[in-house]
TIMI-2910 file (N, C-alpha, C, CB; in pm, 1 decimal, decimal comma, always signed):
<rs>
+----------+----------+----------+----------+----------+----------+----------+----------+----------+----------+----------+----------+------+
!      n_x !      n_y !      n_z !     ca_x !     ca_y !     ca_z !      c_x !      c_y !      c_z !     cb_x !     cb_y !     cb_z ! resn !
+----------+----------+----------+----------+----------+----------+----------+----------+----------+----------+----------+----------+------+
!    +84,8 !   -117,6 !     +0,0 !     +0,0 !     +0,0 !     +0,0 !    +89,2 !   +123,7 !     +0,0 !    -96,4 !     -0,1 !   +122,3 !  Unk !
!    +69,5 !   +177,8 !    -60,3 !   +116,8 !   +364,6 !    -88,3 !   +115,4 !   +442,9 !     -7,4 !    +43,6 !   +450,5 !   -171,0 !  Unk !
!   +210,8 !   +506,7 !    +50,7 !   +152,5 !   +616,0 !   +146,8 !   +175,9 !   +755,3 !    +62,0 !   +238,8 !   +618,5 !   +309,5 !  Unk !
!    +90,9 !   +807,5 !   +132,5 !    +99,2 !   +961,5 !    +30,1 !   +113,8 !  +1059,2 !   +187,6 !   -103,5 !  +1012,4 !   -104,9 !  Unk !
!   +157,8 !  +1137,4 !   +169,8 !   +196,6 !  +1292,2 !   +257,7 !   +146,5 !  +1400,1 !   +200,6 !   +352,6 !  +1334,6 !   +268,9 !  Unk !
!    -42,3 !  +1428,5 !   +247,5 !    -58,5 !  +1562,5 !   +195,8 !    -41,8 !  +1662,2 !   +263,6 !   -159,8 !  +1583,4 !   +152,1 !  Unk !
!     -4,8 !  +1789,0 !   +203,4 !    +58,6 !  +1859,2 !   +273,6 !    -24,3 !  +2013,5 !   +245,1 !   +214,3 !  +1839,0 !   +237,9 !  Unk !
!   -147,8 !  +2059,6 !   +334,4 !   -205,0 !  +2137,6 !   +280,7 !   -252,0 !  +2238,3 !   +376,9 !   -287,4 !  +2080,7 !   +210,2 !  Unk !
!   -224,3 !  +2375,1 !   +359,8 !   -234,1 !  +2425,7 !   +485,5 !   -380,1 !  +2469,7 !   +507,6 !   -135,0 !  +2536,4 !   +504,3 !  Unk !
!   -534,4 !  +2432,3 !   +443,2 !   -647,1 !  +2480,0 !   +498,5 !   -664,6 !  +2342,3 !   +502,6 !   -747,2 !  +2584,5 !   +432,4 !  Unk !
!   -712,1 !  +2366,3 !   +651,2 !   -713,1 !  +2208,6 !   +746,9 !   -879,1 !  +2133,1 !   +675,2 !   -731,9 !  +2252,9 !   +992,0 !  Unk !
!   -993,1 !  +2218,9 !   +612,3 !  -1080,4 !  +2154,8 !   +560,8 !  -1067,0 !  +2097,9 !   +460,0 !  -1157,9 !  +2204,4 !   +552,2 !  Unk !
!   -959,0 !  +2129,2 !   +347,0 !   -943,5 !  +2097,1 !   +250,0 !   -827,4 !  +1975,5 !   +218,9 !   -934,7 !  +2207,4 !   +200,9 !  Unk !
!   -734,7 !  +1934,4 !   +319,4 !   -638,1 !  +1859,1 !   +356,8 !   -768,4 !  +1766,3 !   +443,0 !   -495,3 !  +1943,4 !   +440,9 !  Unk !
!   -829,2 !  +1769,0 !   +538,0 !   -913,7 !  +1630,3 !   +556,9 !  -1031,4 !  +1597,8 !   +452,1 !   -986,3 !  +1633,6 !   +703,4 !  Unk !
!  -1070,1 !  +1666,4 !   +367,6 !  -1147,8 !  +1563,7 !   +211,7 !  -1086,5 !  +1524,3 !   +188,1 !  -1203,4 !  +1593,1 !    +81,3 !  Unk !
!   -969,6 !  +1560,6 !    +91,6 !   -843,5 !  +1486,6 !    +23,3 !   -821,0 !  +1400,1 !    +96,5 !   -718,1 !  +1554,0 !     -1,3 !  Unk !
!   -745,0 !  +1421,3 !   +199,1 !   -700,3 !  +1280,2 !   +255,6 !   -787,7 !  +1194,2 !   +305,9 !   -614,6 !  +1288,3 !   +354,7 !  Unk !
!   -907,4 !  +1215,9 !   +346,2 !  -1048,5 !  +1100,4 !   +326,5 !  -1079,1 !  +1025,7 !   +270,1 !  -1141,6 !  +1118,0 !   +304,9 !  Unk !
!  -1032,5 !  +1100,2 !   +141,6 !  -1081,8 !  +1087,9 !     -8,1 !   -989,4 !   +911,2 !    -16,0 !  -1006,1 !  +1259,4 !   -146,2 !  Unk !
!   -833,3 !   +982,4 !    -32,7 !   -760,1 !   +877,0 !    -59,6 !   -750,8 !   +727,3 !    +52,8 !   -631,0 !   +947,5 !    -77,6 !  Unk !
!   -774,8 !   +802,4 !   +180,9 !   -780,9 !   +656,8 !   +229,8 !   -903,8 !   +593,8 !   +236,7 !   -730,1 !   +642,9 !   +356,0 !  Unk !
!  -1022,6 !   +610,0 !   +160,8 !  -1116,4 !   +559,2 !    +89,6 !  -1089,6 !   +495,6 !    -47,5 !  -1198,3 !   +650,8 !    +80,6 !  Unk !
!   -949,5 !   +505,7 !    -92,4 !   -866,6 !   +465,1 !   -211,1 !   -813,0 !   +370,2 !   -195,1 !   -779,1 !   +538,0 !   -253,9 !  Unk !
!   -795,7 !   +328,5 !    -45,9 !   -708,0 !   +239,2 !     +7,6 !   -561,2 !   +303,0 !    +20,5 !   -710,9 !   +114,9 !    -77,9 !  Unk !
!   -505,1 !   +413,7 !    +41,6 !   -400,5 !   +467,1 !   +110,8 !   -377,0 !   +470,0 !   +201,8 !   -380,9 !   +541,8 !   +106,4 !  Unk !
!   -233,5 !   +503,8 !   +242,0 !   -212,1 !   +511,4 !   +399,9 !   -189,6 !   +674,2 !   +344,0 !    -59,7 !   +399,9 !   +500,6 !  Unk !
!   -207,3 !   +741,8 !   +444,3 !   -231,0 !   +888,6 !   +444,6 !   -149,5 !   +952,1 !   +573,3 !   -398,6 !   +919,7 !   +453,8 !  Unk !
!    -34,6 !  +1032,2 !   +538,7 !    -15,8 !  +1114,3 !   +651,6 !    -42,4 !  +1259,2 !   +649,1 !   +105,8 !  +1099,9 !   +688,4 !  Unk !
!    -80,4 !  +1377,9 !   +677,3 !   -133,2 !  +1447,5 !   +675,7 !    -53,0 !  +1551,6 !   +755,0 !   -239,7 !  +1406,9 !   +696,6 !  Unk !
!    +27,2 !  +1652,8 !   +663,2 !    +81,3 !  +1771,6 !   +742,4 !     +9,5 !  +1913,5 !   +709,2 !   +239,3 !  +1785,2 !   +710,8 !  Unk !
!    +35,8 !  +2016,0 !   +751,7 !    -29,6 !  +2144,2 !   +723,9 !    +84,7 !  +2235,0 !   +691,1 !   -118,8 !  +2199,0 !   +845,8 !  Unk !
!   +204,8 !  +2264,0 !   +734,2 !   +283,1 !  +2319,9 !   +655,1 !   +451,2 !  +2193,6 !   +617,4 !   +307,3 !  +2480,2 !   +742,9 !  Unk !
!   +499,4 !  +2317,2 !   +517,1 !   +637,7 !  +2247,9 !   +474,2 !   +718,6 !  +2184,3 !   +586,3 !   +733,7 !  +2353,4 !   +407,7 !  Unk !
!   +709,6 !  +2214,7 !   +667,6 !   +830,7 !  +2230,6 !   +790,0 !   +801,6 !  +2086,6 !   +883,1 !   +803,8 !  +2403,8 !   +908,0 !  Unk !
!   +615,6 !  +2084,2 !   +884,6 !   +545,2 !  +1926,6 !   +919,7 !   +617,9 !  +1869,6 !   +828,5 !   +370,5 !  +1890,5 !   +898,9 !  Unk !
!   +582,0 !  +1868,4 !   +702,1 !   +608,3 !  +1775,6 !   +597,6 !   +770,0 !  +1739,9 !   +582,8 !   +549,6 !  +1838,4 !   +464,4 !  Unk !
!   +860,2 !  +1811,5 !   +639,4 !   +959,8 !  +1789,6 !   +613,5 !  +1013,2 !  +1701,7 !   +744,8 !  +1017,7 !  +1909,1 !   +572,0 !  Unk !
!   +943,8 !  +1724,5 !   +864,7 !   +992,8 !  +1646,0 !   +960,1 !   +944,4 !  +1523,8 !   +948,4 !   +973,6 !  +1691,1 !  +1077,6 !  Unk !
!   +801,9 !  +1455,9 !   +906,9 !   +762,9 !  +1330,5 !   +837,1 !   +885,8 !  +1286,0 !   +729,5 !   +613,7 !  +1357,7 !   +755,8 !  Unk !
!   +897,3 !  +1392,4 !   +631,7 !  +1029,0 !  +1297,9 !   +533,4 !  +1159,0 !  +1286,7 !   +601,4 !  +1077,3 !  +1376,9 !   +377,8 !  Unk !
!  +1194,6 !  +1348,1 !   +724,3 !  +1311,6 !  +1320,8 !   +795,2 !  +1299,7 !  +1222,7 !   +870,7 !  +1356,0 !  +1414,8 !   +863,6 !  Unk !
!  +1184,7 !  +1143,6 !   +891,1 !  +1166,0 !  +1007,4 !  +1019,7 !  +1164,8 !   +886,0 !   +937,8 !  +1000,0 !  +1005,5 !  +1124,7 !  Unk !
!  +1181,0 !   +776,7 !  +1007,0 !  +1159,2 !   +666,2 !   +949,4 !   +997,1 !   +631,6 !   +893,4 !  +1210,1 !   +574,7 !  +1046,8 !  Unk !
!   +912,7 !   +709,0 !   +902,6 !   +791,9 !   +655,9 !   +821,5 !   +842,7 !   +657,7 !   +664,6 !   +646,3 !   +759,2 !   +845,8 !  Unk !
!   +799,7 !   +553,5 !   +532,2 !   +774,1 !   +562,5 !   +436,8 !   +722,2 !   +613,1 !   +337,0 !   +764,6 !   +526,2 !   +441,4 !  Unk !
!   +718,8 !   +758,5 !   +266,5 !   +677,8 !   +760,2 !   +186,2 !   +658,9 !   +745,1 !    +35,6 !   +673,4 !   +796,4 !   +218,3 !  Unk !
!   +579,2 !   +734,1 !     +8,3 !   +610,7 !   +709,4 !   -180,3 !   +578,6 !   +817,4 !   -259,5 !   +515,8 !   +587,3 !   -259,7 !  Unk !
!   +416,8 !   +888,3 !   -241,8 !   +421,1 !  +1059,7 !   -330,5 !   +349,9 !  +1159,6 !   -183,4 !   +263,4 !  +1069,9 !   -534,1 !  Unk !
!   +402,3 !  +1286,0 !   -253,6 !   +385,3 !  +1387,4 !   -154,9 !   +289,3 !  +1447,0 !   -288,1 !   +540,6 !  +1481,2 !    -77,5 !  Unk !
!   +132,2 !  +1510,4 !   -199,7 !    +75,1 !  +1581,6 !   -257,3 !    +70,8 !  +1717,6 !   -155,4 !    -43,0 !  +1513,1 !   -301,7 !  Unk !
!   +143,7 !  +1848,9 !   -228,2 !   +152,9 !  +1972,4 !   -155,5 !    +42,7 !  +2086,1 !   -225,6 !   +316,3 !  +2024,0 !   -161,7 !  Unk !
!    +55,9 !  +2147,6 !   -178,9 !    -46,1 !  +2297,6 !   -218,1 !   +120,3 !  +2379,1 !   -207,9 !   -221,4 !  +2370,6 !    -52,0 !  Unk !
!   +111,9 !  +2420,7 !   -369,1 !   +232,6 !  +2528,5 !   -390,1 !   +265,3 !  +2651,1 !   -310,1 !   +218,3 !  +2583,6 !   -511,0 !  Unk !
!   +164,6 !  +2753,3 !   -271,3 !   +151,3 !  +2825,4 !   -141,2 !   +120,9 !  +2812,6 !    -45,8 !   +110,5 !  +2889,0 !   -132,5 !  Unk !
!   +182,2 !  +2715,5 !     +6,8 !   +177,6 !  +2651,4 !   +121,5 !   +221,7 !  +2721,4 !   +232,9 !   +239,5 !  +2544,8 !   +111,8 !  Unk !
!   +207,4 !  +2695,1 !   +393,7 !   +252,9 !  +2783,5 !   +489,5 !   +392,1 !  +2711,1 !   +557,8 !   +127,8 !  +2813,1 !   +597,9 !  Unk !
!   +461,3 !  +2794,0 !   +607,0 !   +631,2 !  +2721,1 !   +703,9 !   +697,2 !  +2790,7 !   +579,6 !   +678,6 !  +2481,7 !   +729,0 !  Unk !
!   +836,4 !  +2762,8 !   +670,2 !   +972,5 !  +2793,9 !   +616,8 !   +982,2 !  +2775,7 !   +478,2 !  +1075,4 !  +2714,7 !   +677,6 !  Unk !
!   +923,5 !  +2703,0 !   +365,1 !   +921,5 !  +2732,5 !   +260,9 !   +761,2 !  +2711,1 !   +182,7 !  +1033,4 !  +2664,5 !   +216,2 !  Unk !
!   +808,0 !  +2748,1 !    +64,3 !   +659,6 !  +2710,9 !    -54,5 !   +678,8 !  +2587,4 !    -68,7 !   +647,3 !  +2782,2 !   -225,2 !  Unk !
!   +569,8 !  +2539,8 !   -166,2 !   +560,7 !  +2401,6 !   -219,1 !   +658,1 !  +2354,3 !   -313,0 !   +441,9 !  +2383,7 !   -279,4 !  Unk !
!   +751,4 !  +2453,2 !   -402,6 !   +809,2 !  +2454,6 !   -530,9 !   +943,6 !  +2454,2 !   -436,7 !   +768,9 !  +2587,9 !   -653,5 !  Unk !
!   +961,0 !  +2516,3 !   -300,2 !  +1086,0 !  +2454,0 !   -259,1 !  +1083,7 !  +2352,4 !   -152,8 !  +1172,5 !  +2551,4 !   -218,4 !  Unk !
!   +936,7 !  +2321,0 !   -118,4 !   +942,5 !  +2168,7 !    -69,1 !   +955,2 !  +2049,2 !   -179,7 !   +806,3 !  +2139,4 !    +11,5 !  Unk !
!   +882,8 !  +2059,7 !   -276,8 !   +955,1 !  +1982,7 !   -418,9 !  +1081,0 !  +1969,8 !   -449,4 !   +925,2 !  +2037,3 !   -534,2 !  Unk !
!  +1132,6 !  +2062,4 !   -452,1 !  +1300,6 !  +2070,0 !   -484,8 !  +1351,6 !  +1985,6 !   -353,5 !  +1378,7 !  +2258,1 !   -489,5 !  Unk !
!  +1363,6 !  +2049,8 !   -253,5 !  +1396,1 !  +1961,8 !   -144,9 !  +1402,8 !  +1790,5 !   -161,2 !  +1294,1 !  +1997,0 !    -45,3 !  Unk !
!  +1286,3 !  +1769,0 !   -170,6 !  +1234,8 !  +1599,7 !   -189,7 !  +1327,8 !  +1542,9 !   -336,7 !  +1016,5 !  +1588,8 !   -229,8 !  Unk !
!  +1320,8 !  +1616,2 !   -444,3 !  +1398,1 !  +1626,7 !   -542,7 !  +1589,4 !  +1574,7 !   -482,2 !  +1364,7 !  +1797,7 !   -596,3 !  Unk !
!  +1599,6 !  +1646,0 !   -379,4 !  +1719,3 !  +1663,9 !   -411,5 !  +1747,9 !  +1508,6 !   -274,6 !  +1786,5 !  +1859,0 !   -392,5 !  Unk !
!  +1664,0 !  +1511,0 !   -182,3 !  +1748,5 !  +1429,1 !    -75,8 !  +1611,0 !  +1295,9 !   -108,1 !  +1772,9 !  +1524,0 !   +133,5 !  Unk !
!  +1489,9 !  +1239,8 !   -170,3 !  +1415,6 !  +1181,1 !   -172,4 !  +1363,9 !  +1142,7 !   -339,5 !  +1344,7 !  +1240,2 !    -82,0 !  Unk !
!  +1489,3 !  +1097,2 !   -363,4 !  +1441,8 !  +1145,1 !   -537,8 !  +1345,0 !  +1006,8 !   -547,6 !  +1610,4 !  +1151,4 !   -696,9 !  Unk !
!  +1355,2 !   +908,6 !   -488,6 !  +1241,9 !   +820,8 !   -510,6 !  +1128,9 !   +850,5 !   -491,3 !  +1244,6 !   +727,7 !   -456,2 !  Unk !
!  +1016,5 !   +961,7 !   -391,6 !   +947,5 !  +1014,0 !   -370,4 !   +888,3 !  +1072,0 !   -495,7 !   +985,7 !  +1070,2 !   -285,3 !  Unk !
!   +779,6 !  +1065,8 !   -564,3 !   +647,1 !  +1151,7 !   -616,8 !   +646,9 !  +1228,7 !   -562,4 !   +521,0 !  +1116,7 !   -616,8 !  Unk !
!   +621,5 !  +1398,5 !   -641,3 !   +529,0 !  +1514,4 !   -607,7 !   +446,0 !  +1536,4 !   -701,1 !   +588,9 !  +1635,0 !   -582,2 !  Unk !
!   +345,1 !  +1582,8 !   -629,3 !   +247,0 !  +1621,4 !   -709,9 !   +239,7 !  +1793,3 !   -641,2 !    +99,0 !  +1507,7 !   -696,3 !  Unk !
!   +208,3 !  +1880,4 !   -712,2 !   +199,3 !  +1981,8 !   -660,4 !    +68,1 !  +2055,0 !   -731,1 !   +328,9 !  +2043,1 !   -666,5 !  Unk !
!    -26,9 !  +2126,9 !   -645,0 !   -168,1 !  +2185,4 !   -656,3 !   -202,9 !  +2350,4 !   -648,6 !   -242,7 !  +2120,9 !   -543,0 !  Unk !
!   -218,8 !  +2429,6 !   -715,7 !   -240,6 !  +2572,6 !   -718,5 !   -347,6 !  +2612,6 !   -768,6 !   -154,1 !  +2636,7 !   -777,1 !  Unk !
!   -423,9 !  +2703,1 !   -745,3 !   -540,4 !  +2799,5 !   -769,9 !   -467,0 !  +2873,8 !   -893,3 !   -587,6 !  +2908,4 !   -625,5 !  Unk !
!   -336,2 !  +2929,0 !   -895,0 !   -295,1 !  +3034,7 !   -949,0 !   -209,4 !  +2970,3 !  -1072,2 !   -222,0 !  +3126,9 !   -844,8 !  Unk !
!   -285,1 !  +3013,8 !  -1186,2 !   -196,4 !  +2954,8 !  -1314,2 !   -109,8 !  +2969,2 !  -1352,8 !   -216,8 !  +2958,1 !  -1403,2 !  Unk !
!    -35,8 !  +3098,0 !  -1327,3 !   +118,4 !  +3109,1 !  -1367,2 !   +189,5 !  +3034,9 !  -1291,0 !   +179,9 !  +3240,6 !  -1359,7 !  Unk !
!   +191,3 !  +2934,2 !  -1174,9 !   +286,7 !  +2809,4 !  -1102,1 !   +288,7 !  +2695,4 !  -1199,9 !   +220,5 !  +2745,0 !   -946,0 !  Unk !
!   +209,2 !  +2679,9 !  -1303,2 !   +273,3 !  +2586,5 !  -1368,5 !   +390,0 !  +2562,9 !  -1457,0 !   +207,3 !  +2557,7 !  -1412,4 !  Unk !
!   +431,8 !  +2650,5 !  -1481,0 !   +568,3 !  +2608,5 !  -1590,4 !   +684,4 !  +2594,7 !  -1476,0 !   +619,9 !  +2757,2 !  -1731,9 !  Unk !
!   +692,2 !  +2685,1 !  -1345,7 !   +735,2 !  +2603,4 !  -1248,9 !   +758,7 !  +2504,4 !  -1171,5 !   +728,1 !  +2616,8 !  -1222,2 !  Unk !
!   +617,2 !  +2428,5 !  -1184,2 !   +575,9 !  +2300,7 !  -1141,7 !   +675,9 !  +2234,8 !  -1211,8 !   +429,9 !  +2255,8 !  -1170,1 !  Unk !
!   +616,0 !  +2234,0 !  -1358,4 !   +684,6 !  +2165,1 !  -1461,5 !   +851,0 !  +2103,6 !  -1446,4 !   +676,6 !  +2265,2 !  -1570,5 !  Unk !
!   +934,7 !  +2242,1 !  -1388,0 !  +1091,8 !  +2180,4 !  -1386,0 !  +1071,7 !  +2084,2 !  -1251,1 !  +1239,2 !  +2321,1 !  -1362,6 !  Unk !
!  +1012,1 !  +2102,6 !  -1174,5 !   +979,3 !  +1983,2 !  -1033,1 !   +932,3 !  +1881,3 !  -1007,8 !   +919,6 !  +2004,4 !   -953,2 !  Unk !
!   +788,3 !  +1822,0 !  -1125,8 !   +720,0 !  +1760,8 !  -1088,7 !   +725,1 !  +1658,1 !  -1227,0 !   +607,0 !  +1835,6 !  -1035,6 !  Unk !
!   +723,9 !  +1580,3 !  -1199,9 !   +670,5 !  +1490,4 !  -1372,8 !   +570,6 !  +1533,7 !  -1465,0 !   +602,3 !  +1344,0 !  -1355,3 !  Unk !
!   +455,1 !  +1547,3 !  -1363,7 !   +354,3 !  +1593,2 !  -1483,5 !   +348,4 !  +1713,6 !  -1447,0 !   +206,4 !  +1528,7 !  -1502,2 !  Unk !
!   +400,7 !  +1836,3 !  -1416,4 !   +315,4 !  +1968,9 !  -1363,9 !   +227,7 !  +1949,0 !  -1244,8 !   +216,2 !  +2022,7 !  -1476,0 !  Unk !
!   +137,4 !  +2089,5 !  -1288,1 !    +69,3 !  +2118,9 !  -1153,3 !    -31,1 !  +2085,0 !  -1187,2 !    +64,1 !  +2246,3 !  -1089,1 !  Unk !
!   -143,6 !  +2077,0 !  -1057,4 !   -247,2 !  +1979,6 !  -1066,0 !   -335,6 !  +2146,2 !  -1006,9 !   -233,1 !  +1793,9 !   -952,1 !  Unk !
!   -438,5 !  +2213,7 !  -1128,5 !   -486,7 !  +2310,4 !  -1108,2 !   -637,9 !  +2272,5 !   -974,0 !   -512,5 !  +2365,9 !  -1265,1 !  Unk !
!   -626,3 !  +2356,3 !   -901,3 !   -770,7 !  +2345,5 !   -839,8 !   -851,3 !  +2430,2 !   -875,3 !   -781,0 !  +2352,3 !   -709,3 !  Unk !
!   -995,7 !  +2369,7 !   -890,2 !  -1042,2 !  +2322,3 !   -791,5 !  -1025,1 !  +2149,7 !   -855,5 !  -1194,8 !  +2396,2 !   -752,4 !  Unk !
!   -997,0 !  +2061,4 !   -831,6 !   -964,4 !  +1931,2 !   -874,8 !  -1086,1 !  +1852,1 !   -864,0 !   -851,9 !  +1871,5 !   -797,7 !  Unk !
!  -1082,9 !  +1725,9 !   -906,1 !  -1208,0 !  +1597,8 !   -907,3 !  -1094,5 !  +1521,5 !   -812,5 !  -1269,3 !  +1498,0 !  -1099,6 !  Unk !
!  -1129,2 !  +1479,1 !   -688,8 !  -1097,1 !  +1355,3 !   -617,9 !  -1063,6 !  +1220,4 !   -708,4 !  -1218,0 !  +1327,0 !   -527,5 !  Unk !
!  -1125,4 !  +1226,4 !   -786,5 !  -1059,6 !  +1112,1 !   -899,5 !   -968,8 !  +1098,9 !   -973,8 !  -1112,1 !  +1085,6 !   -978,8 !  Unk !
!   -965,0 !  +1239,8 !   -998,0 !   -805,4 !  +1303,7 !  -1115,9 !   -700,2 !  +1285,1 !  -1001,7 !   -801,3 !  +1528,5 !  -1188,2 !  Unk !
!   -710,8 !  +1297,2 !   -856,1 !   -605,5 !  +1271,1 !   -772,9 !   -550,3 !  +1162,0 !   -767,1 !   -627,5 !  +1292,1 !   -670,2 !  Unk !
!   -675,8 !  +1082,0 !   -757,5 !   -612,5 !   +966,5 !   -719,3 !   -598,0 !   +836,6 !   -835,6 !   -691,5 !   +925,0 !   -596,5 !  Unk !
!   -651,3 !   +887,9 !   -982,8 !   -572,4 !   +829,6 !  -1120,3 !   -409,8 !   +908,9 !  -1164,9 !   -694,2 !   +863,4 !  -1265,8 !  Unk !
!   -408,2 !  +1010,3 !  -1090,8 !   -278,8 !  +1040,1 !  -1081,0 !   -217,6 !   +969,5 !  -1032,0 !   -250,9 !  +1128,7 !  -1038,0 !  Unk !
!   -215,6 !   +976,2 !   -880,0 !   -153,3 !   +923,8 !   -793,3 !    -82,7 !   +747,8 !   -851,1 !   -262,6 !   +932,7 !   -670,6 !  Unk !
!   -200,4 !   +702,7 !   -918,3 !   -196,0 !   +536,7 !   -956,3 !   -111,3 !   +525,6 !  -1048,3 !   -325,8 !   +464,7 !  -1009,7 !  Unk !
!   -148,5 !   +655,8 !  -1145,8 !    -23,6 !   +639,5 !  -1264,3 !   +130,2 !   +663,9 !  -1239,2 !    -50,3 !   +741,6 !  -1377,7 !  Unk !
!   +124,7 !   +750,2 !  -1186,3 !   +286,4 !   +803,5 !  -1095,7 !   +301,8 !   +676,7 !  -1010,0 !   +276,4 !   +974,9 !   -966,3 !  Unk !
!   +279,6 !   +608,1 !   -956,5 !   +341,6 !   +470,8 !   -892,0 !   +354,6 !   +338,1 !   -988,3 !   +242,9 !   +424,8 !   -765,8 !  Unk !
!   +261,2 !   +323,8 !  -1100,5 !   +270,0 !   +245,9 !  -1172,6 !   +391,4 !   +276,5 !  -1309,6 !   +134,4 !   +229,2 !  -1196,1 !  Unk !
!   +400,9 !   +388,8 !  -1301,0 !   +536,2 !   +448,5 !  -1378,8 !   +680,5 !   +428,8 !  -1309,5 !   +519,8 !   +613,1 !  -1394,8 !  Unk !
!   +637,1 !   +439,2 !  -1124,3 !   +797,7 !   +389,3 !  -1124,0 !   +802,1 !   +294,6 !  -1069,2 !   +902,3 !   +463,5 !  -1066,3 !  Unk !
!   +704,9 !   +206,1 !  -1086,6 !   +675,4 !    +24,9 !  -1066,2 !   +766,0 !    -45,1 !  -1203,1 !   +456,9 !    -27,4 !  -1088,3 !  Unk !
!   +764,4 !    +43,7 !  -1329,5 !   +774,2 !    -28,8 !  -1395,5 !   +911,7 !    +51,0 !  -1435,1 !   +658,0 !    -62,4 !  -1474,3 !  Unk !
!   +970,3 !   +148,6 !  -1376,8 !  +1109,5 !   +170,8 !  -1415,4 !  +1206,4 !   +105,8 !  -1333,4 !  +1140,2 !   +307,0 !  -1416,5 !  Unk !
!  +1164,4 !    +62,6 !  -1213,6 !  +1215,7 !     +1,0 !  -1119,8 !  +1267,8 !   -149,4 !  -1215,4 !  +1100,1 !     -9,7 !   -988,5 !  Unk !
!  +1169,7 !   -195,2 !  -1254,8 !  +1162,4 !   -337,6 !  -1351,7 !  +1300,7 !   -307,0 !  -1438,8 !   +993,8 !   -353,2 !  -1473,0 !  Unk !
!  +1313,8 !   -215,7 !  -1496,1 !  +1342,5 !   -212,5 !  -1644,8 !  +1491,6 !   -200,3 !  -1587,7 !  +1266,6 !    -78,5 !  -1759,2 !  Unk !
+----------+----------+----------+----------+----------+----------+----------+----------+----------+----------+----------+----------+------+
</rs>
């Protein structure tokens, strides 16, 4: 099973999502800013993708909690989520697929989510 780390700083909108997915069958850990999220990727829990909100709250944004994970967690998925359309060509140098615009479908999350693990299910193979 997958764990995902969402990382979203309006606490109503971080418990749907993560409802959502462990109704997906996820394991779900759930931070509110970068600085949570970064002390989860510093412990021994497992993760596999981090879903952040790009203006996110703590010591950094989402585009340098990406980079971060990038640089010390490169096995880790991001997915990264914005209201504001000019973050995507940013996304873009960070994320595999870009940014994931809101307001989103709970389903587009989590056929994301499936494809991004089944992509490095099968690079792992190769």
């Amino acid at each position: 099973m997958a764990t995902i780390l969402v990382v979203e700083p309006d606490v109503l909108i971080r418990l749907v999502i993560s409802d959502y997915l462990r109704g997906c069958g996820y394991r779900v850990i759930e931070a509110g800013t970068s600085d949570e999220a970064m002390t989860v990727l510093g412990s021994e829990l497992e993760v596999h993708v981090v879903f952040a909100e790009v203006h996110g709250v703590g010591s950094r944004d989402g585009f340098s909690l990406a980079r971060s994970i990038r640089e010390s967690h490169p096995d880790i998925d991001v997915i990264l989520t914005s209201s504001i359309t000019n973050a995507s060509e940013k996304a873009g140098e960070l994320c595999e697929d870009g940014l994931m615009s809101k307001p989103y479908q709970h389903e587009e999350i989590a056929r994301h989510i499936k494809m991004l693990r089944e992509r490095r299910r099968s690079s792992k193979r190769s």
